[in-house]
matplotlib code that plots the C-alpha trace (Angstrom):
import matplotlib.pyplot as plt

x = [0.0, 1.3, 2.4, -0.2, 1.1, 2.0, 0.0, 0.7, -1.8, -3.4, -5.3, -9.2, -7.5, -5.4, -2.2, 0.0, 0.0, 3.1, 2.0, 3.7, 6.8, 10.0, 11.4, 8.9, 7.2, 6.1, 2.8, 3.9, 6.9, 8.8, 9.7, 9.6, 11.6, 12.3, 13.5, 17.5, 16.1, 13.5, 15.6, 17.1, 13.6, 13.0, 15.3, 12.1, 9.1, 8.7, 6.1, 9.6, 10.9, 7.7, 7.6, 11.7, 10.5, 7.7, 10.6, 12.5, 9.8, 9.0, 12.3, 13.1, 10.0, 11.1, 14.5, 12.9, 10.6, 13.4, 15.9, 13.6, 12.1, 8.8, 6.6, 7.6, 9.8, 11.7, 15.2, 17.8, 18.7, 22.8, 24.5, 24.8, 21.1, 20.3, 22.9, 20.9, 17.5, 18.8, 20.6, 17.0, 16.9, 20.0, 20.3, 16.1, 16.9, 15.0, 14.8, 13.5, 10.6, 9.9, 9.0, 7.3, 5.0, 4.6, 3.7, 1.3, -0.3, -1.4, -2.6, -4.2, -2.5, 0.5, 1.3, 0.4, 2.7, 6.1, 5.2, 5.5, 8.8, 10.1, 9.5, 10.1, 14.0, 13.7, 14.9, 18.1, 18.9, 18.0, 14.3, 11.8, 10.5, 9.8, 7.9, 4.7, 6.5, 7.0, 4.2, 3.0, 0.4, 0.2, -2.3, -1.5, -1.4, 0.8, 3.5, 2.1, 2.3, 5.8, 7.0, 5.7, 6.9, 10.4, 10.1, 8.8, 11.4, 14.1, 13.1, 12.9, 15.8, 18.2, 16.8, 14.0, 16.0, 19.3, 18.0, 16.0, 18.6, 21.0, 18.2, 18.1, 22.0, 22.1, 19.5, 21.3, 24.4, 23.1, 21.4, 24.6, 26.2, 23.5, 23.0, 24.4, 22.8, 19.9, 16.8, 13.5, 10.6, 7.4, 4.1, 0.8, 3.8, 4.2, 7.4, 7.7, 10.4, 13.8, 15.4, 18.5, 18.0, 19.8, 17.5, 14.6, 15.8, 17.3, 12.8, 12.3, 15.4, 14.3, 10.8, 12.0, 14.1, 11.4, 9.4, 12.9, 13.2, 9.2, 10.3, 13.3, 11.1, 8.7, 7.6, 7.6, 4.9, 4.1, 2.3, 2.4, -1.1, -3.2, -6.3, -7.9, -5.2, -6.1, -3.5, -6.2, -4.6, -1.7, -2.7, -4.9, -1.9, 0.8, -0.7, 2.2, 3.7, 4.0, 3.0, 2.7, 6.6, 7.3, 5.7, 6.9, 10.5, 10.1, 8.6, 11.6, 13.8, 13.5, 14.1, 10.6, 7.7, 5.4, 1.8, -0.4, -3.2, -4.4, -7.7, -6.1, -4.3, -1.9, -3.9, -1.8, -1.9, 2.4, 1.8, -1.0, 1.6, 4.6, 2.9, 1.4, 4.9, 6.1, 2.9, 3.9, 7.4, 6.4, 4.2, 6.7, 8.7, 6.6, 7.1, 10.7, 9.8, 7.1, 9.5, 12.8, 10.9, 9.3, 12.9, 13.9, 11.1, 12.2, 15.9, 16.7, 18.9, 20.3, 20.0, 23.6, 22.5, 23.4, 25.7, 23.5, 20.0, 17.0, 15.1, 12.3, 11.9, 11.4, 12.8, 16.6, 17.3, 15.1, 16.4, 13.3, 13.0, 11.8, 13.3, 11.4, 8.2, 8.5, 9.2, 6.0, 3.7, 5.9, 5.5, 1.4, 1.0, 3.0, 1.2, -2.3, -1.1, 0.3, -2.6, -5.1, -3.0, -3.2, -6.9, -7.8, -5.5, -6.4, -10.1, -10.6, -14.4, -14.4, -11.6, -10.8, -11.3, -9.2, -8.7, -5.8, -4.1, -4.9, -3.6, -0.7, 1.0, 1.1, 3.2, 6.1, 4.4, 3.5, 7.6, 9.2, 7.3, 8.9, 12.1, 11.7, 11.1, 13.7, 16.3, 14.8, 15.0, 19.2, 19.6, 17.5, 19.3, 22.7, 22.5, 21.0, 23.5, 22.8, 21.9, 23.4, 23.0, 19.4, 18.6, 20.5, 18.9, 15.4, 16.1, 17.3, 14.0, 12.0, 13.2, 9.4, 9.9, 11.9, 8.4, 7.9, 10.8, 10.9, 6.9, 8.2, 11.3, 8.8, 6.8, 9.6, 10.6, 6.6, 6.9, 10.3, 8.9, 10.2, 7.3, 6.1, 5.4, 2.3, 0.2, 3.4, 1.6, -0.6, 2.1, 4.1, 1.0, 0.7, 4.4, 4.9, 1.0, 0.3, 4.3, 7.8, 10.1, 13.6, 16.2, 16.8, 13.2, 13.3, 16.4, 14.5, 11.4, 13.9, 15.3, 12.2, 11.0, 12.6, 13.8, 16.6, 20.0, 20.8, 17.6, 17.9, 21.5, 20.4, 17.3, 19.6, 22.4, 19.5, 18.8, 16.8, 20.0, 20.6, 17.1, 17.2, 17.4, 19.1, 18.3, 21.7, 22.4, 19.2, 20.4, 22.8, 19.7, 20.6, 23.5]
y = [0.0, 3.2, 6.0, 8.9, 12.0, 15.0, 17.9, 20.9, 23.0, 25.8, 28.8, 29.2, 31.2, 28.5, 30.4, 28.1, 28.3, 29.6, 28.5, 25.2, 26.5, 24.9, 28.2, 29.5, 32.8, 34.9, 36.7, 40.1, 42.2, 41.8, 38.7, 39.3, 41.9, 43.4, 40.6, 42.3, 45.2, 43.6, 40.6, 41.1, 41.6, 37.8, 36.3, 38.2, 38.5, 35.8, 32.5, 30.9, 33.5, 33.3, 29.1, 29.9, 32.2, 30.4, 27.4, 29.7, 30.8, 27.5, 26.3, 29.6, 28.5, 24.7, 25.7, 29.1, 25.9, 23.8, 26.7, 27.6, 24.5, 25.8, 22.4, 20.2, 17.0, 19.2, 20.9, 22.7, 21.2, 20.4, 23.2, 20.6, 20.0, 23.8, 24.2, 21.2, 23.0, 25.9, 24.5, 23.7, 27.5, 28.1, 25.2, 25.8, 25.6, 24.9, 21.2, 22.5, 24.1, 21.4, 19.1, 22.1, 22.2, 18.0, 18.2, 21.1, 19.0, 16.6, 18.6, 21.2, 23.7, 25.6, 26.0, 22.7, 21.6, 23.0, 21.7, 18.4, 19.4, 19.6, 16.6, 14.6, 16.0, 15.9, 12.1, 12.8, 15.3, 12.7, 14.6, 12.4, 12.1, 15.9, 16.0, 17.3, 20.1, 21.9, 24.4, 23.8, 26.1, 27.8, 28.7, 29.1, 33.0, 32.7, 31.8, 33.9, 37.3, 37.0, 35.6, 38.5, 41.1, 39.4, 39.0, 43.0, 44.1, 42.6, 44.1, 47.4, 47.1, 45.2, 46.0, 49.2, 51.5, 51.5, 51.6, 54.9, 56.6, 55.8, 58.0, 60.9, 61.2, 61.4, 64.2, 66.0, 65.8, 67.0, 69.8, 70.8, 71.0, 73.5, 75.4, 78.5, 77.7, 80.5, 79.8, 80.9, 79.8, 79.0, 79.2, 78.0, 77.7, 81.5, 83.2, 84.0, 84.9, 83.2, 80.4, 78.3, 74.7, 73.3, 74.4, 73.2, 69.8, 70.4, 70.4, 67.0, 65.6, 67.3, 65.9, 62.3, 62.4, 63.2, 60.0, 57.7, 59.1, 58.2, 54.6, 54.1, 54.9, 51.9, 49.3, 45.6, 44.1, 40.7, 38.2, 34.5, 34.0, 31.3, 31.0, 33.8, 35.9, 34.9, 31.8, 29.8, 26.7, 27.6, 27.9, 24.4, 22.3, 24.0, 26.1, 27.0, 29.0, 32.6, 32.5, 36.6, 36.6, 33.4, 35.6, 38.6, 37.2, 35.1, 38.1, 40.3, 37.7, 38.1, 41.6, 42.0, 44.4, 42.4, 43.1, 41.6, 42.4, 40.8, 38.8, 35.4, 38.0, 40.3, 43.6, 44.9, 48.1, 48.6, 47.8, 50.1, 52.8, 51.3, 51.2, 54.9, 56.3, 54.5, 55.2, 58.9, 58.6, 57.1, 60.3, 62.6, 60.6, 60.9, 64.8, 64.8, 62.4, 64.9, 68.4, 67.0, 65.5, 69.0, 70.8, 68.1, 69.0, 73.0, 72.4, 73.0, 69.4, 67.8, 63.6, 62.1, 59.4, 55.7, 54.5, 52.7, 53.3, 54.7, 57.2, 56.9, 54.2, 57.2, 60.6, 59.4, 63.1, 62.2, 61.2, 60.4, 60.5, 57.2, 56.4, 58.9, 58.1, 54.3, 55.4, 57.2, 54.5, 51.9, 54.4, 54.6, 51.2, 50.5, 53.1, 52.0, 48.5, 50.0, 52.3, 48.5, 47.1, 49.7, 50.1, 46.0, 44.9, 46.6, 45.3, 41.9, 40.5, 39.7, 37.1, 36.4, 36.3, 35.3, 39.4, 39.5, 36.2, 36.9, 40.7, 40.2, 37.7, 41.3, 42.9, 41.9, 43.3, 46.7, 46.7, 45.9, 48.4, 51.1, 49.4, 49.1, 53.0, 54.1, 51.8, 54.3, 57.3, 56.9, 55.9, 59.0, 61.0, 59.9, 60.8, 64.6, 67.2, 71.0, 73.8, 76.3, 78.5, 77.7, 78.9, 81.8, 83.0, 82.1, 84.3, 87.2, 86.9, 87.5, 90.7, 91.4, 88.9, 91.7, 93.6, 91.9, 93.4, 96.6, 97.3, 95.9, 98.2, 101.4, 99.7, 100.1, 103.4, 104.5, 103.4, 105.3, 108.5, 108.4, 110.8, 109.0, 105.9, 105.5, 102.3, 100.7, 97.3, 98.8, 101.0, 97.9, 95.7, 98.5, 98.3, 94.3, 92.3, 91.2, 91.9, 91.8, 93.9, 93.7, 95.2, 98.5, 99.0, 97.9, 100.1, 103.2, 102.5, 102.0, 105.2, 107.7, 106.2, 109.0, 105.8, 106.7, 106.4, 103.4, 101.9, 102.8, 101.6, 98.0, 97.4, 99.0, 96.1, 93.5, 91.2, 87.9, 86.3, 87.7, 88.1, 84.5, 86.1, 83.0, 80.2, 78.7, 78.8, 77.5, 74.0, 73.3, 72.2, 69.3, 68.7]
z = [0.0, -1.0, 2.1, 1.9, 0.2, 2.2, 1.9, 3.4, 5.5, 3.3, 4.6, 3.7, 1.2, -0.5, 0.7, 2.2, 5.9, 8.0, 11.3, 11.1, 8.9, 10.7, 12.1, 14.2, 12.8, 15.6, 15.7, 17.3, 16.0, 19.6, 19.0, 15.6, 13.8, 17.0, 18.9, 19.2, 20.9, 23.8, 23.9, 27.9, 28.9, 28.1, 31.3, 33.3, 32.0, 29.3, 30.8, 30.9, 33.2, 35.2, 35.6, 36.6, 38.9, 40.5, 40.8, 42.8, 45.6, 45.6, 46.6, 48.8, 50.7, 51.1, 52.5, 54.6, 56.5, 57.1, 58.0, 60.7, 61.8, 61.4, 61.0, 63.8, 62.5, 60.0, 60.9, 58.5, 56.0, 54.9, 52.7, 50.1, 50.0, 50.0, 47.3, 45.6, 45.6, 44.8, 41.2, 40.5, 39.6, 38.5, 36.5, 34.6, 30.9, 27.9, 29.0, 32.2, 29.9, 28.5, 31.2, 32.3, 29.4, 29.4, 33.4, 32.8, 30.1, 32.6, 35.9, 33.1, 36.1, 35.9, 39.7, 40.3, 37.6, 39.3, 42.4, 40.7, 38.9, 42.0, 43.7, 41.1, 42.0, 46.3, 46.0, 44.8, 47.2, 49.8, 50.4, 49.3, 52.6, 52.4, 49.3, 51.4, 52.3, 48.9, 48.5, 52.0, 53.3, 49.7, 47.1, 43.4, 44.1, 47.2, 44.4, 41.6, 43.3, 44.4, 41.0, 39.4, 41.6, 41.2, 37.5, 37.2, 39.8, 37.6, 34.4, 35.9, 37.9, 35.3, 32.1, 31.6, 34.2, 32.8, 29.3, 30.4, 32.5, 29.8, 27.5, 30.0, 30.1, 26.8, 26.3, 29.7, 27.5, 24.3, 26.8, 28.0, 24.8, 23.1, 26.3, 24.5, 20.7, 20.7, 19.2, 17.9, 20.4, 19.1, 21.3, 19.6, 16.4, 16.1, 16.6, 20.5, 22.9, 22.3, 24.3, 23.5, 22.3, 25.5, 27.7, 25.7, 26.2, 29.5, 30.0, 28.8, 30.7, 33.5, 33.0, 32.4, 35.2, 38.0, 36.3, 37.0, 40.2, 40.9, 39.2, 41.1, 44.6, 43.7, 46.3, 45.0, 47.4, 48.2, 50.4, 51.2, 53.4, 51.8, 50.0, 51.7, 53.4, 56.9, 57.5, 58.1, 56.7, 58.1, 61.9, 61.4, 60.4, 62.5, 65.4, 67.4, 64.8, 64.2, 60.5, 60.2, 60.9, 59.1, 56.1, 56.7, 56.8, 53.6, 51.6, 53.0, 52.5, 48.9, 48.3, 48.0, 50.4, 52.5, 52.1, 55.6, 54.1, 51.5, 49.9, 48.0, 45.6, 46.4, 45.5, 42.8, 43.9, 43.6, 39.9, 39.3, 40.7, 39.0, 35.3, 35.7, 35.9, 33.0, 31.1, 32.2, 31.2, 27.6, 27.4, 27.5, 25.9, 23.5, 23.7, 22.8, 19.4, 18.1, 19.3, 17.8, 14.7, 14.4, 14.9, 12.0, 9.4, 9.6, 9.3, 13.2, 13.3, 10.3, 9.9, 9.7, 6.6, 7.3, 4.5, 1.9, 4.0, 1.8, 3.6, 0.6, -2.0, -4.7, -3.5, -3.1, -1.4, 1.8, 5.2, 7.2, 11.1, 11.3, 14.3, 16.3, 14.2, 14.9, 18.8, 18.9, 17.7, 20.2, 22.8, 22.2, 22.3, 25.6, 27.0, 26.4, 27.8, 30.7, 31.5, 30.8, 33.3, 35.9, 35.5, 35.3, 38.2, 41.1, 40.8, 42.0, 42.8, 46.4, 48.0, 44.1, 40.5, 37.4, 35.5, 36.6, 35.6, 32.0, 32.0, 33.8, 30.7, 28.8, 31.0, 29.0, 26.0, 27.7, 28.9, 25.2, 23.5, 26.0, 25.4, 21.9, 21.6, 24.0, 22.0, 18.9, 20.6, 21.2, 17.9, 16.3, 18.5, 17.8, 14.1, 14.7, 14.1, 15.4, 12.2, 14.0, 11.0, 10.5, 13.6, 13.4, 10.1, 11.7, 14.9, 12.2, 9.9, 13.1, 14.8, 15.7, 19.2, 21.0, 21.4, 24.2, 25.8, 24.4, 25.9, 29.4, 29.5, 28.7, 31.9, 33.4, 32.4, 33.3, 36.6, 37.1, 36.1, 32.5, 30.6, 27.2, 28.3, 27.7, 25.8, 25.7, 24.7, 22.5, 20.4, 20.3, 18.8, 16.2, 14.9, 14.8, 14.6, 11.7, 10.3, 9.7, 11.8, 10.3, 12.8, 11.0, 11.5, 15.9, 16.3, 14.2, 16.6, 19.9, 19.4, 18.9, 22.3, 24.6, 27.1, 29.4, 27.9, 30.3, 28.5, 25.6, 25.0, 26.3, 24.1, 21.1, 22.1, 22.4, 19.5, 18.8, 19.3, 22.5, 23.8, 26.0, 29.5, 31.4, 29.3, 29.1, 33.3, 33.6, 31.9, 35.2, 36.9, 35.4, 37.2]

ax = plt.figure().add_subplot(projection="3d")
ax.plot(x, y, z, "-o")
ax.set_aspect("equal")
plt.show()
């Protein structure tokens, strides 16, 4: 009998279908063509990250009972045996998925599933008679909480931090070496009073910064109580033991906040807090893409060009800012999740419900988008050069922005005694709304005034150029 032929899987379309192609095609473009970027965020945040994770409170649990003889019958265990346990962690690999995955398939339960993939290892550390100690007392959220809040603490402490401070530096720098570069303002986009383009982005550092410093302040809270939060198994099984300190150690024990009150799930609340922040810093992150993008489209920084990169597939004379453009939409999308989260997890109906299970596997997605469009941000950044010149001939073609201090000087002079100062505001409006004031023109005006000679000679000296008050000292704020 002749072997059936082969036929590949086809779409309802007839395409040929990619789902089962042998290199796995992802869905989503983080771990698609984005992969390089979000990678380190992976080792936390990933499901594989959270089963290594949950392996690791289980195991800090089993040697935190033992270490302190909490159950009776039990006492510390050798420093060969804790090293043992402990490998499990150290040691979880793509195997250790695996098995994972094939337990899982079984007990249709993911806890449940690396509580067996431990004991299936306490014999050959000489602990099989303490199999019913791993995940004593616990409920599936006792483990879940803390996993997450070590698998979120990491990424923001080892990955999303440093990639964001590293941001701010940058901008401080680039602040710091423009503090001196006048330029044109624009309020509502009109010509206004000049600054200097180093203290315009010695703002947005200044603005990122406070959000890192909110960041940096976050509390990481979890609990290990039971099914309700009220130790009740706990106390049944082992009454003679203070389980509020056995807790509170445990929790503390791993760099983490302890939280004594609590339903089954830890409330969440910490996140809500944490992902506001970030949502806040993508937002104003989000600020510096659309202000240097704008600076970029009227000539205010020029694009270094990649060697053979194509800004356009027709107009071969284009560099576009794509890099800030494909922040913005990363930084959007983060965002949104971030702000989902925030809203979804601190709700839970009565002792407990499952919202928050679901929402929390996209915290890795909210988190790579912002790392995605940080990562963009450097790099759009790192190919701007200043126009100096461009916004020197823009300040010149707009000699109409010293009205403003021309009609305060005659306030000035008013209030000093000076006679002919009246309407200042309104004499000013007269000569500049509506049209261009070239300097020959502001001098001309300046000196039909009547100002005081000590007035006079200062607004004569001023020009768009120099009209920036303190702009530049302003910038050592930064530090």
């Amino acid at each position: 009998m002749e072997a059936m032929a082969h036929h590949p899987a086809r779409t309802p379309s007839g395409r040929l279908s990619l789902a089962n192609s042998p290199e796995q095609i992802a869905l989503g473009p983080l771990d698609g063509r984005y992969r390089p970027a979000i990678a380190p965020l992976v080792d936390y945040l990933s499901e594989a990250a959270l089963n290594r994770d949950r392996v690791a409170v289980e195991v800090e649990w089993f040697i935190h009972l033992t270490r302190n003889s909490v159950l009776p019958g039990t006492e510390p265990l050798t420093a060969e045996q804790e090293a043992g346990l402990r490998a499990i962690v150290t040691e979880f690999d793509g195997d250790a998925v695996k098995e994972l995955a094939e337990i899982e398939a079984v007990t249709v339960h993911d806890v449940k599933a690396v509580e067996y993939y431990i004991g299936r290892r306490l014999e050959a550390l000489g602990l099989a008679h303490l199999t019913a100690l791993v995940h004593f007392g616990c409920t599936s959220e006792d483990i879940n909480n803390l996993s997450y809040a070590l698998g979120v603490k990491g990424a923001v402490e080892d990955v999303w931090l440093p990639a964001a401070r590293d941001l701010v530096r940058q901008i401080t720098a680039m602040a710091h070496e423009s503090r001196d570069v006048p330029m044109l303002s624009r309020t509502h986009g009109q010509p206004a009073t000049p600054t200097t383009l180093g203290k315009e982005l010695a703002v947005m550092a200044h603005r990122l910064g406070r959000q890192l410093a909110r960041i940096e302040r976050t509390e990481f809270l979890g609990k290990i109580n039971g099914a309700t939060g009220d130790f009740a198994a706990h106390v049944a099984s082992v009454p003679s033991a203070d389980w509020q300190q056995v807790s509170k150690s445990f929790v503390e024990g791993l760099g983490l906040t302890w939280n004594p009150l609590t339903t089954q799930i830890e409330s969440h609340d910490w996140q809500a807090e944490l992902y506001a922040d970030m949502a806040r810093f993508n937002r104003i992150l989000h600020n510096v893409c659309t202000d240097v993008w704008s600076y970029i489209s009227i000539g205010y920084f020029a694009q270094i060009p990649v060697a053979g990169a194509t800004g356009s597939s027709t107009m071969p004379h284009k560099v576009n800012p794509i890099r800030f453009e494909n922040a913005e939409a990363n930084l959007e999308i983060s965002s949104a999740l971030l702000d989902t989260l925030g809203a979804t997890l601190v709700t839970s109906r009565w002792q407990r419900d499952l919202t928050d299970s679901s929402s929390q596997r996209n915290i890795g997605v909210a988190f790579g988008h912002s790392l995605l469009a940080i990562s963009n941000v450097a790099k759009g950044l790192e190919r701007l050069d200043v126009a100096e010149a461009v916004l020197a001939a823009d300040l010149d073609e707009n000699w109409e922005v010293l009205a403003e201090a021309i009609q305060m000087v005659m306030r000035a002079e008013a209030i000093a005694g000076v006679p002919g100062m009246d309407n200042p505001y309104e004499r000013l409006k007269d000569l500049t709304r509506g049209q261009r004031v070239d300097g020959a023109r502001m001098k001309e005006f300046v000196s039909g005034l009547g100002l005081s000679a000590d007035a006079e000679a200062r607004l004569l000296a001023l020009t768009p150029s120099t009209y920036n008050g303190i702009a530049n000292q302003l910038v050592d704020h930064l530090g």
